[in-house]
C-alpha positions in Angstrom: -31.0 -32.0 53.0 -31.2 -29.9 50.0 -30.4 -31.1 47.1 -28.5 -28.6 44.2 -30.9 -28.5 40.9 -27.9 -28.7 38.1 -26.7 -25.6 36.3 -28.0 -25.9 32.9 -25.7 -25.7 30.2 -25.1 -22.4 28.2 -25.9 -23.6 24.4 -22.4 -22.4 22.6 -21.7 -19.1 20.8 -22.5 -18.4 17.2 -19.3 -18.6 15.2 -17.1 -16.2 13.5 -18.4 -15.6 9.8 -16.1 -18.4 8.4 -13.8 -15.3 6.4 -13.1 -14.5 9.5 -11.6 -17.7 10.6 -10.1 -18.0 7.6 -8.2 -14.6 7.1 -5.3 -14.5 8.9 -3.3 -11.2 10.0 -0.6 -9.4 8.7 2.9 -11.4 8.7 4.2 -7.8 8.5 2.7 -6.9 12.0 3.5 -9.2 13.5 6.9 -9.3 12.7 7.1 -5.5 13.5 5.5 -6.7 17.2 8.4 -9.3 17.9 11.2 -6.7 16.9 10.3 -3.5 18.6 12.9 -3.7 20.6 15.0 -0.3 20.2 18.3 -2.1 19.3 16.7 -3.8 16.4 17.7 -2.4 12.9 14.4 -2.8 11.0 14.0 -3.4 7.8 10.7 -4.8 7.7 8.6 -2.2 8.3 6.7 -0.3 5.7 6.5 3.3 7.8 7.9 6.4 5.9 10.7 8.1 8.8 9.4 10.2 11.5 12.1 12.2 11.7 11.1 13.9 8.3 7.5 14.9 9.1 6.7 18.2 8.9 5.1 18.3 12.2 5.6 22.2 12.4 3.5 22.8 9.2 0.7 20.0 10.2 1.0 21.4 14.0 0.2 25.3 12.3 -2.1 23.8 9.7 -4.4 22.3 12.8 -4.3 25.1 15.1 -5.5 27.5 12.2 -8.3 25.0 11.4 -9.4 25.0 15.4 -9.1 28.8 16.3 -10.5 29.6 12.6 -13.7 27.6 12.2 -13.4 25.1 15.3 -17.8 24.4 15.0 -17.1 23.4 11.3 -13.7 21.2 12.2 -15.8 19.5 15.2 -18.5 18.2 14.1 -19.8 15.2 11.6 -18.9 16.2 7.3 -20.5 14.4 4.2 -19.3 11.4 3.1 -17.8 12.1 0.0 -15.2 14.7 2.4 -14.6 18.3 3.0 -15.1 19.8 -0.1 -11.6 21.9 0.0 -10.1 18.8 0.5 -11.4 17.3 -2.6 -11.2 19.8 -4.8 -7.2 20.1 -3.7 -6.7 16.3 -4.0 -8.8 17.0 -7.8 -5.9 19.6 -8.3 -2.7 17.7 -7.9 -4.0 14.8 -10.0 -5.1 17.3 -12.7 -1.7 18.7 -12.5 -0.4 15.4 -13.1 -2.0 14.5 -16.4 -5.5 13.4 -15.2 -8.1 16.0 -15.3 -10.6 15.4 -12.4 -13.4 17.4 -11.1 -13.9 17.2 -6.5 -16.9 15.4 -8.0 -14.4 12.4 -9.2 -13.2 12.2 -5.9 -14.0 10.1 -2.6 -12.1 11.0 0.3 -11.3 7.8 2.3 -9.8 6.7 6.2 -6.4 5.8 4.5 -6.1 4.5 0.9 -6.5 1.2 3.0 -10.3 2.0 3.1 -10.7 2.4 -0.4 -9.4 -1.1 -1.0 -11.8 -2.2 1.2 -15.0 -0.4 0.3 -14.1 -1.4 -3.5 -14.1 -4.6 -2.3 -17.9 -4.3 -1.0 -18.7 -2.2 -4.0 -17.8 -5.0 -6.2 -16.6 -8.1 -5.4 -19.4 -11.1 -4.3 -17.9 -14.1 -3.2 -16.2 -16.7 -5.6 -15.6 -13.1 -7.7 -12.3 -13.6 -9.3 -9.7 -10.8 -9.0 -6.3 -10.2 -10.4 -3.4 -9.3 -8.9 0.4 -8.6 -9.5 2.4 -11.7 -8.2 3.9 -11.0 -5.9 1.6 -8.6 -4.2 0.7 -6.0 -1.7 -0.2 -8.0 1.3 -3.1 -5.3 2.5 -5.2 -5.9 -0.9 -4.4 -9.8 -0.7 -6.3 -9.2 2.9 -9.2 -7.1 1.9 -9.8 -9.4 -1.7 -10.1 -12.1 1.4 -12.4 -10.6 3.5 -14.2 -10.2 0.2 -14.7 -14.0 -0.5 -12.6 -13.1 -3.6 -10.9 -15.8 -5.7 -7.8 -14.4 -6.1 -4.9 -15.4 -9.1 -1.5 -13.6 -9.6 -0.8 -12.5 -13.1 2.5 -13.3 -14.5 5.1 -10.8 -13.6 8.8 -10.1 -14.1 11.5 -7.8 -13.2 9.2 -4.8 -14.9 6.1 -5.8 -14.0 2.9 -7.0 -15.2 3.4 -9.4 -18.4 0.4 -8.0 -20.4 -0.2 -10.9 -22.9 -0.5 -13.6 -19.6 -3.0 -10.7 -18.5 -4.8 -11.1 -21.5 -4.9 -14.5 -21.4 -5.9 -15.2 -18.1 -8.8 -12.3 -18.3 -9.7 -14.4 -21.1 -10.3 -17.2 -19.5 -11.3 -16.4 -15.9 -13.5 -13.2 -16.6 -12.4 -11.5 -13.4 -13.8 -8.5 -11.9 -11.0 -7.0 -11.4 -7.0 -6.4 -11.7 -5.0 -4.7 -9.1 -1.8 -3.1 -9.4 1.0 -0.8 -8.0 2.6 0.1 -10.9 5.3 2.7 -9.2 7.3 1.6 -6.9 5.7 -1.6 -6.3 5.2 -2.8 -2.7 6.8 -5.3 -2.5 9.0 -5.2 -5.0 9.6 -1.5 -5.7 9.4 -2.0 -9.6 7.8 0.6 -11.9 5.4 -0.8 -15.0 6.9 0.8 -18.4 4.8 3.1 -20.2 4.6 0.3 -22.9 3.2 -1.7 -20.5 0.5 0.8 -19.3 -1.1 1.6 -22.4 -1.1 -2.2 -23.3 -3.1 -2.9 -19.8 -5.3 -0.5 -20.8 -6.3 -2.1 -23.5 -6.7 -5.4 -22.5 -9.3 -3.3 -20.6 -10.7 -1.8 -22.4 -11.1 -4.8 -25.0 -12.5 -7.5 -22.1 -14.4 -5.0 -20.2 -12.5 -5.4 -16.7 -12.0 -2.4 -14.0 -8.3 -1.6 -13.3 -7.5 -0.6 -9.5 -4.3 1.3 -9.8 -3.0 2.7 -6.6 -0.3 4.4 -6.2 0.8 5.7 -2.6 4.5 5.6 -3.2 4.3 7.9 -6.7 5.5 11.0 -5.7 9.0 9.2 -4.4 10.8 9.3 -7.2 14.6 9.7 -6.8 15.7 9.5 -10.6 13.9 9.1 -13.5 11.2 10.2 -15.4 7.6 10.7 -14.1 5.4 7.6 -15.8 1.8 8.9 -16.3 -1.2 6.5 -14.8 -2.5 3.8 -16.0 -5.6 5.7 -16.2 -4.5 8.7 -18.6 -4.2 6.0 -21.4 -6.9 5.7 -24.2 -10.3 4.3 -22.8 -8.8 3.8 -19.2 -10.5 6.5 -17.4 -13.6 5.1 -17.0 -12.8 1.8 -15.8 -10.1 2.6 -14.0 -9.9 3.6 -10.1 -6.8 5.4 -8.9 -6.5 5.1 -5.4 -4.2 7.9 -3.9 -2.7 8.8 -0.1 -1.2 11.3 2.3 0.0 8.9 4.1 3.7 8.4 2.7 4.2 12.3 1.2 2.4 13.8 4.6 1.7 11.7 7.6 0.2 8.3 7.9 -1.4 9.0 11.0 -3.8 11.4 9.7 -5.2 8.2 7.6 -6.1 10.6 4.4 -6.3 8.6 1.2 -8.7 9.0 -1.9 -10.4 7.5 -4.4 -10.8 9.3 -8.1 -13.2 6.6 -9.7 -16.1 7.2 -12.2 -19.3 8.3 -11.4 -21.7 4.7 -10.6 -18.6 3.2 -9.0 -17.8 6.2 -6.9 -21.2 6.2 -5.0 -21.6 2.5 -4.4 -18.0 3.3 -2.6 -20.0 6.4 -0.6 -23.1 4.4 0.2 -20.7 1.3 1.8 -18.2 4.3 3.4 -21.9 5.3 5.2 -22.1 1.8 6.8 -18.2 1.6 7.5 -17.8 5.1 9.7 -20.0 8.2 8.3 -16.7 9.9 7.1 -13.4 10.5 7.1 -12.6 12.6 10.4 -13.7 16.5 9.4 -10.8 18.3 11.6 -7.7 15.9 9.4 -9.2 17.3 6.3 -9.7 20.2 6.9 -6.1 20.4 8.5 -4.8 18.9 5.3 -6.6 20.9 3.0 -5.2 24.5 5.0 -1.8 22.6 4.8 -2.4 22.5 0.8 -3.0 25.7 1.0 -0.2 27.5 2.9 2.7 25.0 2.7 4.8 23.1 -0.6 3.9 19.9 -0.1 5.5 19.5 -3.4 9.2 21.3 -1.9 8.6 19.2 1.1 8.2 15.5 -0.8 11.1 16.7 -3.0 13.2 16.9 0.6 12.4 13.9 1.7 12.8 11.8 -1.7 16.4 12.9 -1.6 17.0 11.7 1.7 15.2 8.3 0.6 17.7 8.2 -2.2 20.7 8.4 -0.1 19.4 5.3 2.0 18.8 3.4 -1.0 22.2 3.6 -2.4 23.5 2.9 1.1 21.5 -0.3 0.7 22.0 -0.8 -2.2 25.8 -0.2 -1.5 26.2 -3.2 1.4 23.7 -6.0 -0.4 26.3 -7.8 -2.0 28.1 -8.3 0.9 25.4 -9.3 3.2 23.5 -11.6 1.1 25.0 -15.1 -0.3 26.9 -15.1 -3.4 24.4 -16.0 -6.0 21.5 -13.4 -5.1 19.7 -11.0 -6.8 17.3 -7.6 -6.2 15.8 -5.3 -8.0 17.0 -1.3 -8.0 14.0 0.7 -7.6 13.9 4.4 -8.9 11.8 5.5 -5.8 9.3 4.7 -3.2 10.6 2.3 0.0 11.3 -0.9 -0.9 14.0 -3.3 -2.1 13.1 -6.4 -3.0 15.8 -9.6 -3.1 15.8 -12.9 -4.3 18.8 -15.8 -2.3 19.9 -18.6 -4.4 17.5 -21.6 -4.7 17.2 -23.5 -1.7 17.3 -20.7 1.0 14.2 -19.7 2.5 13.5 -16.4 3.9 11.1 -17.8 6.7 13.3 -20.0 8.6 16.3 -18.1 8.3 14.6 -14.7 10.3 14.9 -16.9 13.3 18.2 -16.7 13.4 18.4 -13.0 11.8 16.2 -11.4 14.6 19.1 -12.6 17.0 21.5 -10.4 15.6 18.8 -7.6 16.3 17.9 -7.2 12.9 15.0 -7.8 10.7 13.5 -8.3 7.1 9.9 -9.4 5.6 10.3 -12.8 3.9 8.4 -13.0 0.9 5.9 -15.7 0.8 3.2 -14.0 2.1 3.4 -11.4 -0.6 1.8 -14.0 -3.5 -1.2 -15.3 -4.1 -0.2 -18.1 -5.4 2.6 -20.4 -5.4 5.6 -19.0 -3.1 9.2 -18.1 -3.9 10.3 -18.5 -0.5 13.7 -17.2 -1.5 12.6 -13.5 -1.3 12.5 -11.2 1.0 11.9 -7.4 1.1 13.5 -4.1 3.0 11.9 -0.8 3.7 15.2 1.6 3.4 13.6 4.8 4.7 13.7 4.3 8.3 17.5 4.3 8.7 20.4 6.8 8.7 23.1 5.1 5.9 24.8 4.4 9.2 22.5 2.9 10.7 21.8 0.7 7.3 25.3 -0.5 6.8 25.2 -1.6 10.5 22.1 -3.7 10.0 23.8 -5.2 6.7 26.7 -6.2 9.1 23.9 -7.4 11.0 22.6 -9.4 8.5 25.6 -10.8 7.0 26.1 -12.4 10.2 22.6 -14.0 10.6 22.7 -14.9 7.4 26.3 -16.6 7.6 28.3 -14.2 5.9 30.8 -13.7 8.2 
């Protein structure tokens, strides 16, 4: 009888790099993954509407691109991007009070990348970074991934507080501060010129880079324009503005930029080389014909006004579908509303019983780096007809006890 030598035992896999383990996803993803039923009213999403692309002009603008110069709009591109594409992109934000060269620009898988290839360009682990509190949930992940340290500045219903910001670059020498000054996600708050130029300087004075990005910019519905951050005195070479298609064109071409100073901008080139070679050749070039034979400007214009109209329908039914007692801020653009319920409520537990009324919101803990306020929540209006948006209020009155 033969006896069966024993089956050695496989030695276990390496680990996950402990940031790995550590990050977690997006609360805002997976939220979207538990309400995609059709017969949920969402507001939790951050998607600009479908209905509003211009899938026409972007259909023309790829079919000139493919019958025109199909060898060019096939194969690999540079990493920096397709040269008409920059030198558009170096257009509009020269138009818009910065004066840029296609040199000062970086074009980048979604404004997403940029965060992240800033974040290899200069963060090392135990690097502190600053950040608006509460904050864009992306950067919060890819300061993470980063090993970053990460504190919220002081905030209120304006924005960034710039004395705290002085005082806490003072004392934590950070790398970096990030912001969304327009139209804030999540908050949808715009920083006062004031504010800006006073940023700036703190700067300027304790020799930090500023990462201003600003996807939402071009929504405004009322209001004046507020220049960048990085038009004020002594900004513009310690400042990055991060810019996107992705909101004013389509999101699924994953278009975004990078306008950054010379050093800074190839460090982000070299780690865009080890992230994927470049941006895919046939979107840019598609974007860059669309530049060139549409109004994009005419077209955002459109599409603000239609934002505006779901705004003040949201805006309309809050006070009935929220407890007496809350609060939200009335943005002048961009997607978001963002709501505070009295003391004692928290945004978290309550979703469980919202989804079952087939509606849905973002709480807002996972917004801040620090300590929560677990009495926020926020709401993308853009998705919804006004109709469509008063019924989810209804929605949500109910879930939340209203009626």
């Amino acid at each position: 009888m033969t006896v069966a030598e024993p089956v050695p035992t496989a030695p276990p896999m390496p680990p996950l790099a402990p940031r790995a383990a550590t990050v977690g996803g997006s609360p805002v993803r997976d939220i979207l993954a538990v309400t995609a039923r059709p017969e949920v009213i969402n507001f939790a999403g951050g998607l600009p509407a479908p209905g509003l692309f211009d899938s026409e002009g972007i259909a023309a603008a790829f079919r000139a691109v493919l019958a025109e110069t199909p060898e060019r709009a096939l194969q690999y591109s540079t990493t920096e991007g397709e040269p008409a594409l920059r030198t558009a992109i170096a257009a509009r934000t020269t138009a818009r009070g910065l004066p840029t060269g296609a040199d000062d620009v970086l074009v980048t898988t979604g404004s997403q990348q940029a965060l992240s290839l800033l974040a290899t360009a200069l963060i090392e682990p135990g690097d502190t970074v600053l950040v608006e509190n509460p904050c864009y949930l992306a950067a919060l992940q890819a300061f993470a991934f980063a090993g970053a340290r990460v504190l919220p500045v002081p905030c209120d219903a304006a924005g960034i507080d710039p004395a705290a910001l002085d005082e806490l670059v003072a004392l934590h020498r950070p790398k970096l501060l990030y912001t969304v000054p327009t139209f804030q996600n999540p908050t949808g708050r715009t920083l006062p010129a004031d504010r800006r130029a006073a940023v700036a300087e703190v700067a300027r004075r304790r020799g930090l880079w500023i990462v201003e990005d600003d996807p939402y910019g071009e929504l405004r519905f009322e209001g004046e324009r507020v220049p960048w951050i990085a038009t004020h005195p002594g900004a513009v070479e310690r400042t990055v503005l991060l810019g996107s298609f992705s909101k004013i064109m389509a999101p699924g071409l994953r278009l975004g930029w990078l306008r950054a100073p010379a050093g800074l901008l190839r460090a982000c080139a070299v780690a865009k080389q080890a992230a994927d070679l470049h941006t895919p050749t046939v979107n840019q070039l598609a974007a860059a014909r669309y530049l060139a034979d549409r109004d994009l400007d005419a077209h955002v214009a459109r599409v603000a006004g239609i934002y505006r109209e779901r705004r003040d329908a949201l805006l309309a039914g809050l006070p009935d579908a929220l407890p007496e007692g809350s609060g939200w801020l009335r943005p002048e653009g961009g997607m978001f509303v963002w709501a505070r319920l009295p003391d004692g409520h928290d945004t978290t537990e309550l979703l469980r019983t919202v989804i079952t009324h087939d509606v849905a919101y973002v709480p807002g803990a996972p917004f801040f780096a620090g300590e929560p306020d677990r009495a926020t929540l926020r709401m993308c209006f853009v998705t919804q007809s006004p109709d469509e948006i008063a019924e989810g209020l209804r929605r949500l009155g109910r879930g939340l006890g209203r009626s």
